[in-house]
C-alpha positions in Angstrom: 46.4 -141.7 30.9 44.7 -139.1 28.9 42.9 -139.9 26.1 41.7 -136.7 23.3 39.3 -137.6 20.7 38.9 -134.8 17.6 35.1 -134.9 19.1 34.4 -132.6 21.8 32.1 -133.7 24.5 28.2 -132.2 23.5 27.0 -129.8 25.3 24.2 -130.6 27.4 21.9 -127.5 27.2 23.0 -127.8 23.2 21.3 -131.4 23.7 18.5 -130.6 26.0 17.7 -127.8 23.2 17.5 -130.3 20.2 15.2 -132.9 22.3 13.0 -130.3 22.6 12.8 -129.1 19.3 12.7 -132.2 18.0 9.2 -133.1 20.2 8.0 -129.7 19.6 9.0 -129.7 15.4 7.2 -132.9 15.4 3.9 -132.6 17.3 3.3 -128.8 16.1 5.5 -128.1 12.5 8.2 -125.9 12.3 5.6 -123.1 11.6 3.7 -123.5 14.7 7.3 -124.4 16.8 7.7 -120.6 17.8 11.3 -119.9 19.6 9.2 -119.0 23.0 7.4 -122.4 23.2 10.7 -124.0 22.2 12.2 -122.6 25.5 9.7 -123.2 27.3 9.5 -127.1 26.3 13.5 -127.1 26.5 13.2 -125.2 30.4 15.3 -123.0 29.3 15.8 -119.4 28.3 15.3 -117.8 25.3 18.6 -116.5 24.8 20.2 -119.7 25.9 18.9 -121.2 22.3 20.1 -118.2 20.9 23.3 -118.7 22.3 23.6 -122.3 20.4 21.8 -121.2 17.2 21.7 -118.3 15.4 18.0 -118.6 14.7 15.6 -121.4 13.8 16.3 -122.4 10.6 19.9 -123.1 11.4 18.3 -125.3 15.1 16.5 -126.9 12.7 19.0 -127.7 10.2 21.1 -128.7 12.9 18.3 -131.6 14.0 18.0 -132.7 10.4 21.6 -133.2 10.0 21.9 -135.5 13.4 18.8 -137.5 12.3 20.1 -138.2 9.3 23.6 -139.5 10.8 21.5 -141.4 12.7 19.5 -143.0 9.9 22.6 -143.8 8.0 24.2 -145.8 11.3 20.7 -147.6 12.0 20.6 -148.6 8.4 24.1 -149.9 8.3 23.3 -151.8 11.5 24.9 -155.5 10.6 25.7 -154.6 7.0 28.0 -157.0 5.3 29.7 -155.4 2.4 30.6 -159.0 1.4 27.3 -159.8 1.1 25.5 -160.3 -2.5 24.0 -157.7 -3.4 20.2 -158.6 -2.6 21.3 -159.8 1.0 22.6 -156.3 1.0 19.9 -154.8 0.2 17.4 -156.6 2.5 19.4 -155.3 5.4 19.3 -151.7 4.3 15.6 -152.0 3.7 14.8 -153.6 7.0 17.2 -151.6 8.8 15.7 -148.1 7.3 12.1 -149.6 8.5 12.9 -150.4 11.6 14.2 -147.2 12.1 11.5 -144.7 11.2 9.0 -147.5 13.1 11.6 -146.9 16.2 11.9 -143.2 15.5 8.8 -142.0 14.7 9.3 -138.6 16.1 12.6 -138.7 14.0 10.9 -139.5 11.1 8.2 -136.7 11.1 10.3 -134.5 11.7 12.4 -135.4 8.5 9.2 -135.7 6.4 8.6 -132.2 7.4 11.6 -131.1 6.4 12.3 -132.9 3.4 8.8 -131.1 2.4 9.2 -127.7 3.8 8.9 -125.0 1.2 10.1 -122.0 3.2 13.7 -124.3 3.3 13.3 -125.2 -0.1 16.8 -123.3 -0.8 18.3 -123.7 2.1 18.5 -127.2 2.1 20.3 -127.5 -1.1 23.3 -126.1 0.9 22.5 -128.5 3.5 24.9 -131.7 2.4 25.2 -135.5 4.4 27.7 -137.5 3.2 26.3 -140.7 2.6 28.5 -143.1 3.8 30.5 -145.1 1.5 29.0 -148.5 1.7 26.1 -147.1 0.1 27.9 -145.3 -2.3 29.8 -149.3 -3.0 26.4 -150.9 -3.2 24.6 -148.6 -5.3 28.3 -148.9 -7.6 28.2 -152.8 -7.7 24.6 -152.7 -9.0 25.1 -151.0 -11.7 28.4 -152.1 -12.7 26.9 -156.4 -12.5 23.6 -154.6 -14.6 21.7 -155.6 -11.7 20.0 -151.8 -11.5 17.8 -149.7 -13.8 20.1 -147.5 -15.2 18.6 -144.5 -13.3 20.1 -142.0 -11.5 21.2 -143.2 -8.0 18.4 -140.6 -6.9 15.8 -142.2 -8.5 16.7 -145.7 -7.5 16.6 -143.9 -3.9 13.2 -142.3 -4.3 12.1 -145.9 -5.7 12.8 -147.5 -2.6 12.5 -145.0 0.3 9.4 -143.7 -1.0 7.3 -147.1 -0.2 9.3 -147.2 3.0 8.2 -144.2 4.6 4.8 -144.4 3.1 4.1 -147.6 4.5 6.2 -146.4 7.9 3.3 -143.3 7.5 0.6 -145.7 7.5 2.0 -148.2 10.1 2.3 -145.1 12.8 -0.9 -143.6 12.0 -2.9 -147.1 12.3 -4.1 -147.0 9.5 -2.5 -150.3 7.8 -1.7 -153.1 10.3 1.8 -154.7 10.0 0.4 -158.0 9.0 2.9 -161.4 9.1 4.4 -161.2 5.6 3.6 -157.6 4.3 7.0 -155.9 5.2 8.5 -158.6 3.1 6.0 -157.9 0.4 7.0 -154.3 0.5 10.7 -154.9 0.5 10.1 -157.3 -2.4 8.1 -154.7 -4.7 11.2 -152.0 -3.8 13.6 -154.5 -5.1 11.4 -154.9 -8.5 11.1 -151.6 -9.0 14.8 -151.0 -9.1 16.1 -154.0 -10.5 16.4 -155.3 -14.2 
């Protein structure tokens, strides 16, 4: 029996070109990431990469988008939409953590980019759905009066900003993950949001 899915199968140079990019974006910057050193890291030819992608911005566009897919999935990683809405929340929290601790290539590379001023216009075209169980929880906080009434944005900023920072911090040594301080963390997020 044959089975077709809508998704075609990735192409493996396409994949070999995006691991490489992603070590090189993340050990040198996109500046210092030139096309040559990318083929080199990736063993392949120059126009090979140009044969995927039309140039680096649209490579790295490309990486962004599948790392943050990938956040999204980790974060909804046992996610009960059932759940009240601080259970909820912890999971998301942890989840998000977890991930940029487990990714931390990942999430240098989308530090970069979220702070990149020579892609400061291109990446208001650049659009992730967020998925829609986010989209629910953010919705049920609001409508029990549970949230700040922010903008969901701002509610975002409130809590993923002390994630990655502390994520920062965690992967560069500089604060230890000590019993008890994650929780802390999350605990602080959920007061800064909540009414």
């Amino acid at each position: 029996m044959n089975v077709h899915s809508d998704t075609p199968p990735e192409d493996p140079k396409r994949r070999q070109i995006l691991d490489a990019a992603l070590s090189l974006f993340a050990e040198e910057g996109f500046h210092g990431g030139a096309m040559q050193a990318l083929a080199k890291r990736a063993g392949l030819p120059v126009g090979t990469i140009y044969r995927h992608f039309a140039g680096k911005e649209e490579l790295i566009h490309a990486l962004y988008r599948e790392i943050k897919r990938a956040r999204f999935a980790a974060m909804l990683d046992g996610y009960d939409e059932t759940a009240p809405l601080r259970a909820r929340f912890d999971t998301l929290w942890r989840n998000t953590f977890d991930y940029c601790i487990a990714h931390p290539r990942e999430f240098r590379f989308a530090g970069q980019y979220s702070l990149s001023p020579f892609l400061a216009d291109a990446t208001k075209a650049i659009q992730i759905d967020i998925p829609k169980e986010i989209g629910a929880f953010y919705a049920d906080g609001y409508r029990d009066g549970t949230f700040k009434p922010l903008p969901p944005q701002i509610l975002t900023a409130l809590i993923s900003g002390p994630i990655d920072a502390l994520a920062a911090r965690v992967l560069g040594g500089v604060v230890k993950l000590e019993p008890g301080l994650r929780q802390e963390v999350l605990d602080a997020c959920w007061d800064a949001i909540t009414l």
